[in-house]
PQR file with spaces between the fields and no chain letter, atoms N, CA, C, O and H, PARSE charges and radii, in Angstrom:
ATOM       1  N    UNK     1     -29.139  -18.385  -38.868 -0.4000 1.5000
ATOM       2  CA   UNK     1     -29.405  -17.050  -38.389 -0.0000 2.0000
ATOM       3  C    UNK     1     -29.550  -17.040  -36.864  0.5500 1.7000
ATOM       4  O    UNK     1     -28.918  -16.191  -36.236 -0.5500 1.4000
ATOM       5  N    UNK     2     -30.468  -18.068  -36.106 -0.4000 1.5000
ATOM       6  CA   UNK     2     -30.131  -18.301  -34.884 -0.0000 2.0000
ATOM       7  C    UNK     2     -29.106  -18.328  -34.346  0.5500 1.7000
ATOM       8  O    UNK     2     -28.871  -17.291  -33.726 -0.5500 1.4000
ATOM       9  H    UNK     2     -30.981  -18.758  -36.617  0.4000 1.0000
ATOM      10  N    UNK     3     -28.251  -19.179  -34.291 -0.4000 1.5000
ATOM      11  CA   UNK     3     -26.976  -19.489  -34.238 -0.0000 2.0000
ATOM      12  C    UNK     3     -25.977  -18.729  -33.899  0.5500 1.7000
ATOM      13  O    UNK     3     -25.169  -19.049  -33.027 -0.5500 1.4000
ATOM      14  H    UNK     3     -28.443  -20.021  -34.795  0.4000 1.0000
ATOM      15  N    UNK     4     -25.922  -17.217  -34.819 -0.4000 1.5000
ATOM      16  CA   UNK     4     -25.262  -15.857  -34.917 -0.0000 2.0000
ATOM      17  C    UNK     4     -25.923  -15.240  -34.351  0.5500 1.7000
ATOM      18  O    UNK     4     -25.050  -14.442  -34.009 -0.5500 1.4000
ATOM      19  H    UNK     4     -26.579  -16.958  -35.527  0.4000 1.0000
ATOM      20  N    UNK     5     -27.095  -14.734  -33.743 -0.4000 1.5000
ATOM      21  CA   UNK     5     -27.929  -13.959  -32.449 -0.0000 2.0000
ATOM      22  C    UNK     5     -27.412  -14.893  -31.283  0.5500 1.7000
ATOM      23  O    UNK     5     -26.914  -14.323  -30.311 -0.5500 1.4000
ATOM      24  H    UNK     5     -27.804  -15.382  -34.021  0.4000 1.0000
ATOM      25  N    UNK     6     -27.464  -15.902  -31.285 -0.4000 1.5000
ATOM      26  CA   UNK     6     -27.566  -16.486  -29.827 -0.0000 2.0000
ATOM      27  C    UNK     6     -25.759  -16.694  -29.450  0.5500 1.7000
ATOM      28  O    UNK     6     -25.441  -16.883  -28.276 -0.5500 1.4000
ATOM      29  H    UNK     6     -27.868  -16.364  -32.074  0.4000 1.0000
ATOM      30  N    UNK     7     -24.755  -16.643  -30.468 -0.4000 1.5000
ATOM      31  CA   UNK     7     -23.373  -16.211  -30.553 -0.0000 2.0000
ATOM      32  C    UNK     7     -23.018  -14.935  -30.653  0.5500 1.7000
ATOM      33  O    UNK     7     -21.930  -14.712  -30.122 -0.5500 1.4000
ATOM      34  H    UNK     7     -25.014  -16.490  -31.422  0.4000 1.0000
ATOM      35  N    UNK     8     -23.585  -13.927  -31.183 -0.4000 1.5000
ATOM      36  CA   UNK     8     -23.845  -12.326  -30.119 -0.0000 2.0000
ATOM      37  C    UNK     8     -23.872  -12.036  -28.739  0.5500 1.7000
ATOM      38  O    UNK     8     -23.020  -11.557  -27.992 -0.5500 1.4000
ATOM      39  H    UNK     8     -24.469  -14.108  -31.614  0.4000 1.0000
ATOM      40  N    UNK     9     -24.999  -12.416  -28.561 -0.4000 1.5000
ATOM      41  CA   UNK     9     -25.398  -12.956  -27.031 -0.0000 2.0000
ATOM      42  C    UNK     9     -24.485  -13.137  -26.449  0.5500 1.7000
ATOM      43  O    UNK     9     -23.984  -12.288  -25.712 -0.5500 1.4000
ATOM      44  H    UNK     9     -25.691  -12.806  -29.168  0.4000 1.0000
ATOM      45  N    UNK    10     -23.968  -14.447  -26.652 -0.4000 1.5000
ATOM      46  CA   UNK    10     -23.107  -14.781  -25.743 -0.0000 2.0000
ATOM      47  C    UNK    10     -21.679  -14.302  -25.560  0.5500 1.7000
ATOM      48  O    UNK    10     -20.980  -14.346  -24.548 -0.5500 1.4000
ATOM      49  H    UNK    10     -24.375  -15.137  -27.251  0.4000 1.0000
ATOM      50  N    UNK    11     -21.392  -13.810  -26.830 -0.4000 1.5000
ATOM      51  CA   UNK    11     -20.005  -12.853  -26.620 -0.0000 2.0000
ATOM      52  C    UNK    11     -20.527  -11.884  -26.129  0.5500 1.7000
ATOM      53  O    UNK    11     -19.872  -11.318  -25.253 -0.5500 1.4000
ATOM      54  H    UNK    11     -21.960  -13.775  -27.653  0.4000 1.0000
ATOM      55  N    UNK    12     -21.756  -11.371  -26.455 -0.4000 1.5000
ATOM      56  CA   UNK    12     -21.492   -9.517  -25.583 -0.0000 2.0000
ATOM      57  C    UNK    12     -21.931   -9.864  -23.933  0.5500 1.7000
ATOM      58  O    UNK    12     -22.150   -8.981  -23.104 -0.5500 1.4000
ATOM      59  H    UNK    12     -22.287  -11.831  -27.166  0.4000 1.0000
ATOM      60  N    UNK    13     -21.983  -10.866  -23.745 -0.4000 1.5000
ATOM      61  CA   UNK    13     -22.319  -11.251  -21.786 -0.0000 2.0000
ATOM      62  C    UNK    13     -21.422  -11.674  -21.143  0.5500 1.7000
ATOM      63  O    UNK    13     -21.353  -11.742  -19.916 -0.5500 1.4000
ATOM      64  H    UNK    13     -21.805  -11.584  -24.418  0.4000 1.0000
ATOM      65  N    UNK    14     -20.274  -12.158  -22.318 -0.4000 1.5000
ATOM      66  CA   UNK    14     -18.767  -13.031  -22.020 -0.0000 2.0000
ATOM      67  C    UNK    14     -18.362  -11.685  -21.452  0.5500 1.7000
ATOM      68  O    UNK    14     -18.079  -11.342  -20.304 -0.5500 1.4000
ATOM      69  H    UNK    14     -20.330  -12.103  -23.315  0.4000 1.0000
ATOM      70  N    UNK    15     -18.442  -10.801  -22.994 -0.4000 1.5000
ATOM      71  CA   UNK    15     -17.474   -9.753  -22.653 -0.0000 2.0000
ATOM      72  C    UNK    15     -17.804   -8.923  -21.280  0.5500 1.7000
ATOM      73  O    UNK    15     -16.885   -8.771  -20.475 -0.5500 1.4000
ATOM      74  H    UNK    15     -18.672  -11.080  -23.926  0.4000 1.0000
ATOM      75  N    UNK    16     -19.273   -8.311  -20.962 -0.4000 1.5000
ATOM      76  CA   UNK    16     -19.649   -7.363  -19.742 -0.0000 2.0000
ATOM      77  C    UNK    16     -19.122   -8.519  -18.734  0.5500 1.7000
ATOM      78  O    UNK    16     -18.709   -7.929  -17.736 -0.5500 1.4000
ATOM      79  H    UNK    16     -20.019   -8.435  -21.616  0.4000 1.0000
ATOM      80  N    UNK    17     -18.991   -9.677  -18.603 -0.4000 1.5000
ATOM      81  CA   UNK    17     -18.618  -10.660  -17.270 -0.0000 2.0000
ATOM      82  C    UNK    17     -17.303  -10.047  -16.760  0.5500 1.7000
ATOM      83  O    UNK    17     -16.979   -9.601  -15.659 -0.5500 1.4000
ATOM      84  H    UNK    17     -19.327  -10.156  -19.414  0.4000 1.0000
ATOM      85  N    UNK    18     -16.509  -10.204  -18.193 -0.4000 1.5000
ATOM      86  CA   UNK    18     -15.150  -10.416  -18.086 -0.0000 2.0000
ATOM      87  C    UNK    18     -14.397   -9.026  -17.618  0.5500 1.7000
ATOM      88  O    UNK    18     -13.317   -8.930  -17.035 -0.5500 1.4000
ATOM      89  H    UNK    18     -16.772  -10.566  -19.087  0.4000 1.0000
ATOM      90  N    UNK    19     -15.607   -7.606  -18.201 -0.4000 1.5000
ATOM      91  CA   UNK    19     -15.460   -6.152  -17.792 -0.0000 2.0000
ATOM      92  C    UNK    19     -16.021   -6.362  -16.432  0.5500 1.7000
ATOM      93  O    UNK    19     -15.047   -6.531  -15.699 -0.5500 1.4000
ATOM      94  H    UNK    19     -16.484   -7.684  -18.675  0.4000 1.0000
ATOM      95  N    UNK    20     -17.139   -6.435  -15.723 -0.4000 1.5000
ATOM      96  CA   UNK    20     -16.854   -6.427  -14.597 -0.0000 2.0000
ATOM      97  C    UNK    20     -15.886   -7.057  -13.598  0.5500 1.7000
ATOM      98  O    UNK    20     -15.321   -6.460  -12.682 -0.5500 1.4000
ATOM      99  H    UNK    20     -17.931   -6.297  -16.318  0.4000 1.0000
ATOM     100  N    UNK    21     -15.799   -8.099  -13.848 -0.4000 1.5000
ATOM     101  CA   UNK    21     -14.907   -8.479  -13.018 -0.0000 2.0000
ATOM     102  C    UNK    21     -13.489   -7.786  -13.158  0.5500 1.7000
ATOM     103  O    UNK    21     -13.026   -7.290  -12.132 -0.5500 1.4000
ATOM     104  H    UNK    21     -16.258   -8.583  -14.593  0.4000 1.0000
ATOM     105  N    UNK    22     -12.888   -7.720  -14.118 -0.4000 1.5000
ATOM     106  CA   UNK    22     -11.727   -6.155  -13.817 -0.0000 2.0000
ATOM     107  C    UNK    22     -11.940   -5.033  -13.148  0.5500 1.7000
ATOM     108  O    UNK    22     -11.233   -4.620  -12.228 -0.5500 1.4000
ATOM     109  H    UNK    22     -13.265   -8.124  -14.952  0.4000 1.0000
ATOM     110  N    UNK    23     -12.828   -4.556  -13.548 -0.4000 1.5000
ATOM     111  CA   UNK    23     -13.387   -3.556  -12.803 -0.0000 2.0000
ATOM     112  C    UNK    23     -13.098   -3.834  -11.040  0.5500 1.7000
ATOM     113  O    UNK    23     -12.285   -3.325  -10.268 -0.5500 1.4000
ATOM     114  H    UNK    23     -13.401   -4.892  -14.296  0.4000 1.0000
ATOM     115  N    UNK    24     -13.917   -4.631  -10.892 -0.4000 1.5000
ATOM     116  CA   UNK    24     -14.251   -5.224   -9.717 -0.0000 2.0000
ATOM     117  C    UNK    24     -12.719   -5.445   -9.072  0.5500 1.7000
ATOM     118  O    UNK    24     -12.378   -4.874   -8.036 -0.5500 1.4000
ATOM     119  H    UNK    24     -14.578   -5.044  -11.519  0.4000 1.0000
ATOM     120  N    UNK    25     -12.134   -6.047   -9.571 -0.4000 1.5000
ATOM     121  CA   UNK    25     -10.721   -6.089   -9.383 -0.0000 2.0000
ATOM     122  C    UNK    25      -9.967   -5.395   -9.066  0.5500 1.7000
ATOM     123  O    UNK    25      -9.215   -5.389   -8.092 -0.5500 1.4000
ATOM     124  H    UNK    25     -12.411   -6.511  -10.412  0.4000 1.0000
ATOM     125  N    UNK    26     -10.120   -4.666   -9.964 -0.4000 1.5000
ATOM     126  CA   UNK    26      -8.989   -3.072   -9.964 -0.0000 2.0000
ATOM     127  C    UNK    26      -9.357   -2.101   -8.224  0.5500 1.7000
ATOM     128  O    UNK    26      -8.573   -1.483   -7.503 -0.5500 1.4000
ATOM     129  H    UNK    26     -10.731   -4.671  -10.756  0.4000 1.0000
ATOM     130  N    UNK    27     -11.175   -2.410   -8.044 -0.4000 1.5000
ATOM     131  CA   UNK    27     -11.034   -1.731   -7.010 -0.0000 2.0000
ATOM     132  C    UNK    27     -10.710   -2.328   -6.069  0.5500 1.7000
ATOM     133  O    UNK    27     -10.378   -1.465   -5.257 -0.5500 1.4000
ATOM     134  H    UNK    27     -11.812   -2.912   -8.630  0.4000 1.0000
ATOM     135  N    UNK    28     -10.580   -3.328   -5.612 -0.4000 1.5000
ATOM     136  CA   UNK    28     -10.534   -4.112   -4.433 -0.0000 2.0000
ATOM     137  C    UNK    28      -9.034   -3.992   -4.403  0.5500 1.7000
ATOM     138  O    UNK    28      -8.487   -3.757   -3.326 -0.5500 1.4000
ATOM     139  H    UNK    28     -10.850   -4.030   -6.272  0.4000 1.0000
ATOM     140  N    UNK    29      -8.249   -4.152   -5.626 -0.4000 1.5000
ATOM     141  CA   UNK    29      -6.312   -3.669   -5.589 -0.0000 2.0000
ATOM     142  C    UNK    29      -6.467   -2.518   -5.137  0.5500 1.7000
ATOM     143  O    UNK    29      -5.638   -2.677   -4.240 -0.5500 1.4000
ATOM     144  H    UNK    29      -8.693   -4.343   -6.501  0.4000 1.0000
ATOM     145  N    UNK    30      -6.826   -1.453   -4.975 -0.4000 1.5000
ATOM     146  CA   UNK    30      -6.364   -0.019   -5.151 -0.0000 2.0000
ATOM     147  C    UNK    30      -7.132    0.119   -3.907  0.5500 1.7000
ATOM     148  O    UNK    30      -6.297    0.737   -3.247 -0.5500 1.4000
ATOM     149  H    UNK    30      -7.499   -1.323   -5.704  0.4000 1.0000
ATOM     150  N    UNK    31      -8.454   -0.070   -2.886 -0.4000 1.5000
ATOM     151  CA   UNK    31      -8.711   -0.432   -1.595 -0.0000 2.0000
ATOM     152  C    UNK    31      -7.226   -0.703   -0.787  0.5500 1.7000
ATOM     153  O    UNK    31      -6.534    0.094   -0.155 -0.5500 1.4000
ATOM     154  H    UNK    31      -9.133   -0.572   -3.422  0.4000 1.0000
ATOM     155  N    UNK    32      -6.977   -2.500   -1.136 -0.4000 1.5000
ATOM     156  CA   UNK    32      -5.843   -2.800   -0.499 -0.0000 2.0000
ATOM     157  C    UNK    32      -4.908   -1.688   -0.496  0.5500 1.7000
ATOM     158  O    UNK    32      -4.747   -1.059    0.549 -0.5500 1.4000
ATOM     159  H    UNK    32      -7.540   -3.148   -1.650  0.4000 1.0000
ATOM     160  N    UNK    33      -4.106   -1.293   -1.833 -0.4000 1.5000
ATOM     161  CA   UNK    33      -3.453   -0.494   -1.482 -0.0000 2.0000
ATOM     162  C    UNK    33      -3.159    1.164   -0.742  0.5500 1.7000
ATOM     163  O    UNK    33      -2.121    1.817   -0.629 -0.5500 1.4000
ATOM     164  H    UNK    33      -4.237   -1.804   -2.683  0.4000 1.0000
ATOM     165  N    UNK    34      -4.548    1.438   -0.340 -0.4000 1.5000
ATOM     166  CA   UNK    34      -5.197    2.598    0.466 -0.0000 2.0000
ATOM     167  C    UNK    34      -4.999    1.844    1.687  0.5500 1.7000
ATOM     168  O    UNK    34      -4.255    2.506    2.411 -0.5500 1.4000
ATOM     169  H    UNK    34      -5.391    0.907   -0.432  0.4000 1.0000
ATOM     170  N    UNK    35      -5.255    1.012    2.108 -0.4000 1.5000
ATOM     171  CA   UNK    35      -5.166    0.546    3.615 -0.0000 2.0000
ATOM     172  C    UNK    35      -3.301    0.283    4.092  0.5500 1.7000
ATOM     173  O    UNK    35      -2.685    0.705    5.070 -0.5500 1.4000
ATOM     174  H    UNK    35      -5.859    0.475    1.520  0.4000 1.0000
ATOM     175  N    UNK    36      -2.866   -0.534    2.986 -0.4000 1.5000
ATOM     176  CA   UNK    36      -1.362   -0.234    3.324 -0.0000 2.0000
ATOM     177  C    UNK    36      -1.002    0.798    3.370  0.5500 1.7000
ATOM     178  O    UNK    36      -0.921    1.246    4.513 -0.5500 1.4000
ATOM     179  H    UNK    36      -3.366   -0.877    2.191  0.4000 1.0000
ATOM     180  N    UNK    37      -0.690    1.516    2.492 -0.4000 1.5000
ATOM     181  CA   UNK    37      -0.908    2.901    2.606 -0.0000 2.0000
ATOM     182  C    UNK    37      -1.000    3.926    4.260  0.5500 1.7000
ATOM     183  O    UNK    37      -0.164    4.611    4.849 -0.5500 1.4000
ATOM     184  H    UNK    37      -0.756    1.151    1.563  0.4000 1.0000
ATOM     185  N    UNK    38      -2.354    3.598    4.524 -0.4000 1.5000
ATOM     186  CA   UNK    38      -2.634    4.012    5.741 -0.0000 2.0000
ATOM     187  C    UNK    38      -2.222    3.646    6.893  0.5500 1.7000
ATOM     188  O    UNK    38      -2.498    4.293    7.902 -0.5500 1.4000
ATOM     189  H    UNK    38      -3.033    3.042    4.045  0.4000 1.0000
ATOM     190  N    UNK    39      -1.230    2.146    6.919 -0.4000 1.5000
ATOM     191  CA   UNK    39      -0.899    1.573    7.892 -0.0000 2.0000
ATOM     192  C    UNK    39       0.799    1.806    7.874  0.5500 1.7000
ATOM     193  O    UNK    39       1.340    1.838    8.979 -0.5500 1.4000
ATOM     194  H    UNK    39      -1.006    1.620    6.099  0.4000 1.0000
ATOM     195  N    UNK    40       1.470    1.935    6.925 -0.4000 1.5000
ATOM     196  CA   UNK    40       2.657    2.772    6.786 -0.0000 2.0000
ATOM     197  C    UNK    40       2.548    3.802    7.343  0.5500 1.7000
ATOM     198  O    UNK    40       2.935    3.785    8.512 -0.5500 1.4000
ATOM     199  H    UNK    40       1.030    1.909    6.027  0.4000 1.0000
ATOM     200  N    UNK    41       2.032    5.042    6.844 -0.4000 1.5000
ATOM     201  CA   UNK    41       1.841    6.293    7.680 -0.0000 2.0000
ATOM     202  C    UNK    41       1.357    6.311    9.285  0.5500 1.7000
ATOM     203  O    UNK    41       1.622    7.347    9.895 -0.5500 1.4000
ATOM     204  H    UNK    41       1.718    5.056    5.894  0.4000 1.0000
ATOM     205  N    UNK    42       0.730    5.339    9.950 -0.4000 1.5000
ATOM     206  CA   UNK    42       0.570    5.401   11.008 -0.0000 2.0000
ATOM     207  C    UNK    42       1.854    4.764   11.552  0.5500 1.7000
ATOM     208  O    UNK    42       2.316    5.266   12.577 -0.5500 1.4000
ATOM     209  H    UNK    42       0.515    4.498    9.455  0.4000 1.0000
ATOM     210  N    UNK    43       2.470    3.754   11.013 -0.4000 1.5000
ATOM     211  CA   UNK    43       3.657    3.062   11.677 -0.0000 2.0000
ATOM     212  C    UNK    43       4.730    4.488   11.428  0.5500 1.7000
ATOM     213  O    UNK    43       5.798    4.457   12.040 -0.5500 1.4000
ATOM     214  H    UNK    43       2.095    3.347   10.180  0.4000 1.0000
ATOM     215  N    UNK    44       4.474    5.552   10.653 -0.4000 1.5000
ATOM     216  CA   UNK    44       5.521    5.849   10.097 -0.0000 2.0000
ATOM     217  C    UNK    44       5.660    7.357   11.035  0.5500 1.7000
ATOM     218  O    UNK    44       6.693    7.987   11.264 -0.5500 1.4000
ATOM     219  H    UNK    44       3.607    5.577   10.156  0.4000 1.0000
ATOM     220  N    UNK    45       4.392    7.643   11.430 -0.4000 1.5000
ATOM     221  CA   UNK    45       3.995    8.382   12.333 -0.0000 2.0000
ATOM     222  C    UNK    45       4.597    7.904   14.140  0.5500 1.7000
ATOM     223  O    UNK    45       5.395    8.541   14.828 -0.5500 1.4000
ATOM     224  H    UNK    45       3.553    7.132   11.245  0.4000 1.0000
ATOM     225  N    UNK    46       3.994    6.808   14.443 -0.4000 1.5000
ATOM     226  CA   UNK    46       4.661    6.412   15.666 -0.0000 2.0000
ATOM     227  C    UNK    46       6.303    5.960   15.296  0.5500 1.7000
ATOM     228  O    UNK    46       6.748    6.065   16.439 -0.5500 1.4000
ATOM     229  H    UNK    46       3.346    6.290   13.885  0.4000 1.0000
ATOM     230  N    UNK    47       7.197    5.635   14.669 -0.4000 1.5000
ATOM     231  CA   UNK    47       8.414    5.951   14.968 -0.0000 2.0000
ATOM     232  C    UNK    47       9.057    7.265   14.610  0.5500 1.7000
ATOM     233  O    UNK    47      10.266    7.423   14.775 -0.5500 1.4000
ATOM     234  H    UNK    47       6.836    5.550   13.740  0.4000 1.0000
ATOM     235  N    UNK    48       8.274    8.225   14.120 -0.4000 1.5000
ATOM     236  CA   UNK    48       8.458    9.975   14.397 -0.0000 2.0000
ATOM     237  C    UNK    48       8.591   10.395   15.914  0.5500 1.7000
ATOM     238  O    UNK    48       9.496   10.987   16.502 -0.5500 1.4000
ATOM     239  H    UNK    48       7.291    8.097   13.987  0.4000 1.0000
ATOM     240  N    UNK    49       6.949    9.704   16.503 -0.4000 1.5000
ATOM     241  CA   UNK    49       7.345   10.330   17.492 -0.0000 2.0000
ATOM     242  C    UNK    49       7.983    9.505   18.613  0.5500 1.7000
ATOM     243  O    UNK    49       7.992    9.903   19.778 -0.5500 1.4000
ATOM     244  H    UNK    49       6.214    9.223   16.025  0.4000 1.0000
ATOM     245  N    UNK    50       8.641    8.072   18.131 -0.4000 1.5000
ATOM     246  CA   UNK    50       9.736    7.454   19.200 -0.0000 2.0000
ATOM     247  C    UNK    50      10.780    8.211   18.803  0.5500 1.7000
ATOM     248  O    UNK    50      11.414    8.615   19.778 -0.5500 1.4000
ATOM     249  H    UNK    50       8.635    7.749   17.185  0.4000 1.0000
ATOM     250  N    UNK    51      11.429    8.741   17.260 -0.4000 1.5000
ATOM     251  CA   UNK    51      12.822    9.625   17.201 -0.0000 2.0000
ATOM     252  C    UNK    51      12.387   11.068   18.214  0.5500 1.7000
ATOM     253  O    UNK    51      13.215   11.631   18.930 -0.5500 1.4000
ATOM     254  H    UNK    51      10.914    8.413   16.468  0.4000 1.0000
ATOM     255  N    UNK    52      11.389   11.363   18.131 -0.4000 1.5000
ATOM     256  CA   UNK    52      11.676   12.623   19.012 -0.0000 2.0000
ATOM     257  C    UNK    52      11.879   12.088   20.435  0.5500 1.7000
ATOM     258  O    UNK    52      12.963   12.350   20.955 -0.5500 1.4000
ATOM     259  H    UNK    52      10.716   10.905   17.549  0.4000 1.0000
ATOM     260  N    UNK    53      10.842   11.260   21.251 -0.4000 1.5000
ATOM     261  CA   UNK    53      11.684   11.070   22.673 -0.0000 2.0000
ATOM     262  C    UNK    53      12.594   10.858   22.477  0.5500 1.7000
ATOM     263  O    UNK    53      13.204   11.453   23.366 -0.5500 1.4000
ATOM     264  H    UNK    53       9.961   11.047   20.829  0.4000 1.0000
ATOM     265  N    UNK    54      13.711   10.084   21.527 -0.4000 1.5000
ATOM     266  CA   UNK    54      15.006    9.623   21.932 -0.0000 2.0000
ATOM     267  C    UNK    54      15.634   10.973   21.553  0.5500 1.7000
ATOM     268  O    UNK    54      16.560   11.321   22.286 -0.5500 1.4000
ATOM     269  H    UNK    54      13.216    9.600   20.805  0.4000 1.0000
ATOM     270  N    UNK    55      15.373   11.630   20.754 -0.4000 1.5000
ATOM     271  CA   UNK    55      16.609   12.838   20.769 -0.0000 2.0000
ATOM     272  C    UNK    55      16.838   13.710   21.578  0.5500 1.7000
ATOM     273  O    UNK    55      17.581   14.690   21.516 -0.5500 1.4000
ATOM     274  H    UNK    55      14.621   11.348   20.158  0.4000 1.0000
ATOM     275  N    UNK    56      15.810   13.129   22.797 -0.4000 1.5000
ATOM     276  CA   UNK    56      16.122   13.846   24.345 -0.0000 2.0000
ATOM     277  C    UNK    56      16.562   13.095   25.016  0.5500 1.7000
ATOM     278  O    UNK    56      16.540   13.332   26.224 -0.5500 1.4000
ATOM     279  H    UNK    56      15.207   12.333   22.848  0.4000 1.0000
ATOM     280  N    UNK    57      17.024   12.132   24.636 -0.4000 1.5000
ATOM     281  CA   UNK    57      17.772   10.743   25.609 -0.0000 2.0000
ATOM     282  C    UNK    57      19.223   11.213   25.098  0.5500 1.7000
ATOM     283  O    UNK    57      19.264   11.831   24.034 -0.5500 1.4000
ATOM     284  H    UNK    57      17.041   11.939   23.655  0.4000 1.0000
ATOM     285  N    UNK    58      20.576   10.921   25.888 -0.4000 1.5000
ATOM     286  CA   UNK    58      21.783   11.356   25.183 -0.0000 2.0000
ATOM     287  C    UNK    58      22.144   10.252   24.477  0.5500 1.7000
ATOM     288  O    UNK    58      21.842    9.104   24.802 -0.5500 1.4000
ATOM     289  H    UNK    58      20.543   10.419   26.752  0.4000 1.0000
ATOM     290  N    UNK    59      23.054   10.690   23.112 -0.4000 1.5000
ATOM     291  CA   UNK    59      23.368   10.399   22.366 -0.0000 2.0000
ATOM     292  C    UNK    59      24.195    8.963   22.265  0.5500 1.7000
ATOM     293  O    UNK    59      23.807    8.206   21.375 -0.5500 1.4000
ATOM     294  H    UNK    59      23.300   11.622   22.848  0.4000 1.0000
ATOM     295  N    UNK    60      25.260    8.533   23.068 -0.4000 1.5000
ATOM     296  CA   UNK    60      25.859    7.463   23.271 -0.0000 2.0000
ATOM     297  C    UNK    60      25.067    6.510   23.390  0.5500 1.7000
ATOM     298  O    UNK    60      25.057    5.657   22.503 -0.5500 1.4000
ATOM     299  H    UNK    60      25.575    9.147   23.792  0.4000 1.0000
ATOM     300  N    UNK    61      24.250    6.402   24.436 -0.4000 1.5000
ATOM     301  CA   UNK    61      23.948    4.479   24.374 -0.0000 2.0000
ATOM     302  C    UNK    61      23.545    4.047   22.855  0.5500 1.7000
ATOM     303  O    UNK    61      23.676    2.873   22.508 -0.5500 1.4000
ATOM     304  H    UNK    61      24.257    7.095   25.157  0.4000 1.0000
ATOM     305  N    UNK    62      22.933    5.274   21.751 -0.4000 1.5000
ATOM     306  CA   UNK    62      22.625    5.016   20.703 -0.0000 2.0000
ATOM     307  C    UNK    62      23.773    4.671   20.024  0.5500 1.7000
ATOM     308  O    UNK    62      23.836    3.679   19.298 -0.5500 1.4000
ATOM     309  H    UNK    62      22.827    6.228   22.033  0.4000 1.0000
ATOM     310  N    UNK    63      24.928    5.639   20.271 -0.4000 1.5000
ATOM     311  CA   UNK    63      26.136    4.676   19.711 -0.0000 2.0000
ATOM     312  C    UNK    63      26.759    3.741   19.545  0.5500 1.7000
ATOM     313  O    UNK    63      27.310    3.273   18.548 -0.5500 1.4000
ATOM     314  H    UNK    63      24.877    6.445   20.861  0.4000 1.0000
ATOM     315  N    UNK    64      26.616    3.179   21.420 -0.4000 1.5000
ATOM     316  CA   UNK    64      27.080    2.275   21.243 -0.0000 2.0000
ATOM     317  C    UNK    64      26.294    1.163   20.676  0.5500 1.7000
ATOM     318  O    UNK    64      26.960    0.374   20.006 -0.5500 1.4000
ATOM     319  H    UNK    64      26.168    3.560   22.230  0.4000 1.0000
ATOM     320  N    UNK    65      24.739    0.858   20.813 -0.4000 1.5000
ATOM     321  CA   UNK    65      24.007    0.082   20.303 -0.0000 2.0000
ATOM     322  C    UNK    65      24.036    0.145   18.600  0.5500 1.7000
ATOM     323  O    UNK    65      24.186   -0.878   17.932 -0.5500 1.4000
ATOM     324  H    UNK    65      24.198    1.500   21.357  0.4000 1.0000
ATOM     325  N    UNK    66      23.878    1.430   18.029 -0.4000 1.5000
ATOM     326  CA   UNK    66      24.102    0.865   16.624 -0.0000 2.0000
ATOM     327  C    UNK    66      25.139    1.377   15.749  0.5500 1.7000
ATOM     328  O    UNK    66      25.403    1.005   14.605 -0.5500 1.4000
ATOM     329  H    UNK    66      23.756    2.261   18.572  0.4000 1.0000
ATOM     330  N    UNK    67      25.633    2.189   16.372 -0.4000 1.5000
ATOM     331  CA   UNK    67      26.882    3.012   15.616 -0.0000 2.0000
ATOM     332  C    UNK    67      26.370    4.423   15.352  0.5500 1.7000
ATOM     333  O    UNK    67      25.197    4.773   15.477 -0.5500 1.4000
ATOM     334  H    UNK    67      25.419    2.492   17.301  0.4000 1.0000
ATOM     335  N    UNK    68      27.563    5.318   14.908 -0.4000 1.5000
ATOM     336  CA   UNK    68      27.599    6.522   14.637 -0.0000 2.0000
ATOM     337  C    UNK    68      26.400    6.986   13.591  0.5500 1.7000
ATOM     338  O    UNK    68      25.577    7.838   13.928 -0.5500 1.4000
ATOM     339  H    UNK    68      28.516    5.033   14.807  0.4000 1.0000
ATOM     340  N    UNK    69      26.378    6.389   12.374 -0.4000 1.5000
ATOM     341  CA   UNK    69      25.550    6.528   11.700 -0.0000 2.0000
ATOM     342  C    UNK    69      24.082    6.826   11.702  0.5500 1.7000
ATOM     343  O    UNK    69      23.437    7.673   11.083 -0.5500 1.4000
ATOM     344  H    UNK    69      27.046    5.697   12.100  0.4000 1.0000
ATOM     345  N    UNK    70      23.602    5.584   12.862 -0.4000 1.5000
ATOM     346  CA   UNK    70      22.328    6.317   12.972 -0.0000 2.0000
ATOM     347  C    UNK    70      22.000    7.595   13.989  0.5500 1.7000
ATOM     348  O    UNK    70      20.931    8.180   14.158 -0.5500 1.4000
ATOM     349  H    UNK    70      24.126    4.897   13.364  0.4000 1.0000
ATOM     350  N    UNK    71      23.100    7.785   14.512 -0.4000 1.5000
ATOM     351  CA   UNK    71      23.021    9.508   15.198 -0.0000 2.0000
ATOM     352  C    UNK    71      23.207   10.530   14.545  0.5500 1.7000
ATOM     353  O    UNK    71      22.622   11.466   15.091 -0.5500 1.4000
ATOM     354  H    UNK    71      23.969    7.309   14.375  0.4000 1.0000
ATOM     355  N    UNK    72      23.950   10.956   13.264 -0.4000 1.5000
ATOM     356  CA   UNK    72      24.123   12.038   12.732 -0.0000 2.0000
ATOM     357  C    UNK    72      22.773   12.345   12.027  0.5500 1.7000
ATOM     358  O    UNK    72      22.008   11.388   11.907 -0.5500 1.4000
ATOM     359  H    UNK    72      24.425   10.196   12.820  0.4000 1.0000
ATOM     360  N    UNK    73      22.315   13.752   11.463 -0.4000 1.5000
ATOM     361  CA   UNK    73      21.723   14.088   11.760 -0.0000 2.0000
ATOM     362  C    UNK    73      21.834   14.183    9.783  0.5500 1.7000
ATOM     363  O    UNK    73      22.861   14.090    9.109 -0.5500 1.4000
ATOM     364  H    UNK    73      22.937   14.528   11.560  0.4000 1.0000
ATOM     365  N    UNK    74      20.357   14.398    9.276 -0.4000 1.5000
ATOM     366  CA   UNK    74      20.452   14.817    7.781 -0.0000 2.0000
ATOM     367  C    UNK    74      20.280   15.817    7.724  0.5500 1.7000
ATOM     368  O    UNK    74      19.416   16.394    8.385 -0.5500 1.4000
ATOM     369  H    UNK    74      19.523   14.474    9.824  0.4000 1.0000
ATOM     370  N    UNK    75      21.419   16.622    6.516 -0.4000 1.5000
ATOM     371  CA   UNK    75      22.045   17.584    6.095 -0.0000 2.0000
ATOM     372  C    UNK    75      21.198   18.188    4.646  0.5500 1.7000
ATOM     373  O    UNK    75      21.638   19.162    4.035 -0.5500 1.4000
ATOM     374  H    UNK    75      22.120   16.153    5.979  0.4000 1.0000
């Protein structure tokens, strides 16, 4: 009868270990991925506003440096 209380025990403390630590897990993934996140949009933000100075620079040297393609404009 001991034996089976003190093997209760220890599965239901296995199990809350094994739930927190997912837990625990899951937030520290989903953190990380809030900070990437946030660091995309700022990178994604400063080459917004490098395309706007250049679309006041004329158009050619961009041509010739990477081709036509990245000058036309989306439709």
């Amino acid at each position: 009868m001991l034996t089976a209380v003190a093997g209760l025990a220890a599965g239901a403390m296995s199990m809350a270990t094994g739930d927190y630590v997912s837990v625990s897990s899951q937030a520290d993934t989903e953190k990380s991925a809030l900070v990437q996140e946030q660091a995309e949009q700022s990178a994604l933000s400063r080459f917004a506003g490098f395309l706007g100075a250049a679309r006041r620079i004329p158009a050619a040297p961009l041509v010739w440096r990477f081709g036509y393609s990245v000058c036309r404009r989306a439709t």
